[in-house]
N, C-alpha and C positions, 0 to 999 in steps of 0.2 A: 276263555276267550275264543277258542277254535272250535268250540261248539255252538257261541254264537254267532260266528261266521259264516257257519255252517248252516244253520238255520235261515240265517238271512238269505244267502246264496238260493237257497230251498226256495224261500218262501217266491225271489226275485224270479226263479226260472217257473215256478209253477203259473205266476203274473201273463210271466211271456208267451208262455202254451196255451193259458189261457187265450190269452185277448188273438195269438196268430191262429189258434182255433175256432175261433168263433165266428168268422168269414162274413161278419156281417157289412162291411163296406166290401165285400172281394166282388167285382164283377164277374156275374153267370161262365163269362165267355172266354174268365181266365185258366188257364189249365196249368196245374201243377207240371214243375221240373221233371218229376219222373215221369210222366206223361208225354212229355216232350223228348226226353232221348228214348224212350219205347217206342214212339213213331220211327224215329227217326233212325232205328236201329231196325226197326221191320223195313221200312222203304229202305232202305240202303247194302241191309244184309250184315251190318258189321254188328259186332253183340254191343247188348246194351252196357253192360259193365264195362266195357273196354271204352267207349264213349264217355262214360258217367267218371270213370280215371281220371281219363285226357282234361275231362272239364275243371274236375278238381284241381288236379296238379298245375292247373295252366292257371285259373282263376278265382278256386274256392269256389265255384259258380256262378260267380258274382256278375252282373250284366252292367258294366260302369258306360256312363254317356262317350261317346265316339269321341271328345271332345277331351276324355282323359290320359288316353294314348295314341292321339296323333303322332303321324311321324314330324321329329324334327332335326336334322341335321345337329350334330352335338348335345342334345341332350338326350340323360341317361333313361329320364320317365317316358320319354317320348318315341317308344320302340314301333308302334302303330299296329298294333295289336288290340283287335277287337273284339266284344264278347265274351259269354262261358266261354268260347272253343280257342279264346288267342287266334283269332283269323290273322295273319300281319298282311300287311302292305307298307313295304319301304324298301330303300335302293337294292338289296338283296335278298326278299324275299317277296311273295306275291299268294299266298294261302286263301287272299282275300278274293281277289280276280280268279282261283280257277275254281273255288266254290260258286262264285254268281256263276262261271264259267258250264258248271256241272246242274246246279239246281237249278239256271236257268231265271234267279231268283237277281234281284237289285243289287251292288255294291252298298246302296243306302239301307237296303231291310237286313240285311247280313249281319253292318255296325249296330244296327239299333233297336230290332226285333228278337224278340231271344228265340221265338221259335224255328224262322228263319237264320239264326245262326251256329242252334244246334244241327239242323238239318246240313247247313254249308259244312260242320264241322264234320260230320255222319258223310258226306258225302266224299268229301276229300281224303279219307281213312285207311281208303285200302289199297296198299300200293302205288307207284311212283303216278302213275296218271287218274289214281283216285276207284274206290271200289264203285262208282254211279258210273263211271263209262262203261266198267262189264255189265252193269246193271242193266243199262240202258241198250248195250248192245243186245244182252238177251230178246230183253223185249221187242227190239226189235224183228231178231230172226223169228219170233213167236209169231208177231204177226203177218211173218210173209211165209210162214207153213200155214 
């Protein structure tokens, strides 16, 4: 019996690797997850492993519609946590606003764009005011020598 479990399981995951390798409906101009925190880990300076962590541990990297963790006053599903990165926005916390805040990026492309939300999440990472303000201060003083 648990050899033909076994087999099935086999045959079911080889199905799945198949058909998600085979990219034939995937749009040109979609770029794999690890693609997406390797940017986001060069532009921001924070490693990518430590990113690719966060992501998991927050959401299995899962990118669910903004729609599925609204914040709502008494309920438990409704924490307002956004994205791979759990961006939150709710009476006690605000991860969401000082990402748009840092990336310079939408409140809306944040919730709903994965690449824009690992970026927010990459940006807000290092330390209390976020590793893109020293980022951005470098660049700055770069370009006034």
């Amino acid at each position: 019996m648990r050899y033909g479990a076994l087999i099935a399981l086999s045959a079911i995951s080889v199905i799945v690797i198949c058909a998600a390798g085979s990219g034939a409906s995937v749009d040109a101009r979609q770029t794999s997850l690890a693609d997406e925190f390797g940017r986001a880990s060069r532009e921001y300076g924070v490693p990518r492993d430590l990113l690719l962590a966060v992501g998991y541990v927050n959401t299995r990297w899962e990118m669910l519609p903004p729609s599925a963790s609204d914040y709502e006053s008494g309920d438990p599903e409704g924490q307002g946590n956004y994205g791979v990165m759990a961006l939150t926005k709710n009476p006690s916390r605000d991860t969401l606003g000082k990402a748009a805040s840092l990336t310079g990026l939408s409140v809306e492309a944040l919730k709903k764009d994965r690449t824009s939300n690992v970026r927010g999440g990459a940006a807000g990472s290092g330390g209390p005011n976020g590793h893109a303000e020293a980022v951005r201060s470098r660049r700055l003083v770069r370009r006034r020598l």
